[in-house]
C-alpha positions in Angstrom: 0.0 0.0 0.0 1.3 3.5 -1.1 0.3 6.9 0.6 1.2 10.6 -0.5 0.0 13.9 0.9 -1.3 16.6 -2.3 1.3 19.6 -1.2 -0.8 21.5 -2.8 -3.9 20.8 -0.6 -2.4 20.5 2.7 -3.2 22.9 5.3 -0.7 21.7 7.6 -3.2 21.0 10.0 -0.7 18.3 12.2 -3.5 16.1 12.7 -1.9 13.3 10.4 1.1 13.4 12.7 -0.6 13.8 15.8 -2.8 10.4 14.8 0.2 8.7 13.0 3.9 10.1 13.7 5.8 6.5 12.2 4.3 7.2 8.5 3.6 11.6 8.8 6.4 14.5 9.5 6.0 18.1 8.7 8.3 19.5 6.1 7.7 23.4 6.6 4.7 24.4 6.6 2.6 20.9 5.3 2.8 17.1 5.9 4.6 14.7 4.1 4.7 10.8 4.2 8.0 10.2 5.7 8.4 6.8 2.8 5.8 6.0 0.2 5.5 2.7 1.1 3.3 2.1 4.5 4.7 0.0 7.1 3.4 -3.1 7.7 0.6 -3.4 9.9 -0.2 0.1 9.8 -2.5 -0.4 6.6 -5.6 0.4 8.5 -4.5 3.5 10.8 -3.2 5.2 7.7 -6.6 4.7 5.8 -8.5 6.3 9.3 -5.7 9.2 9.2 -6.5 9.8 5.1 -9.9 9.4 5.6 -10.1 12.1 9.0 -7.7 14.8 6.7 -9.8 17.8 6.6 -8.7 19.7 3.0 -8.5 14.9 1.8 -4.7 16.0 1.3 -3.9 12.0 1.8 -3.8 10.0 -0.8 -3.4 6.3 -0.3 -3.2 3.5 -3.2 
């Protein structure tokens, strides 16, 4: 499974990080996956994080 954050869309809200800090970092002022590729086992919280983005900045594939 693949996720990427739309730069372009982010508000930089933190909540991505706040709900998910092993797949989400800031890089100035928005949120970037820290690797496209999610971690195993971590499928599922990364779908709630996508799915709880305000601005739907996270895309996952």
């Amino acid at each position: 499974m693949n996720v990427s954050v739309e730069k372009d869309l982010c508000t930089g809200c933190g909540l991505c990080i706040d709900d998910c800090p092993d797949v989400f970092e800031m890089k100035g002022d928005v949120a970037v996956a820290k690797t496209p590729n999610v971690p195993a086992g971590m499928e599922d919280k990364v779908k709630e994080v996508a799915g709880n983005c305000p601005v739907e900045a996270i895309k996952v594939s």
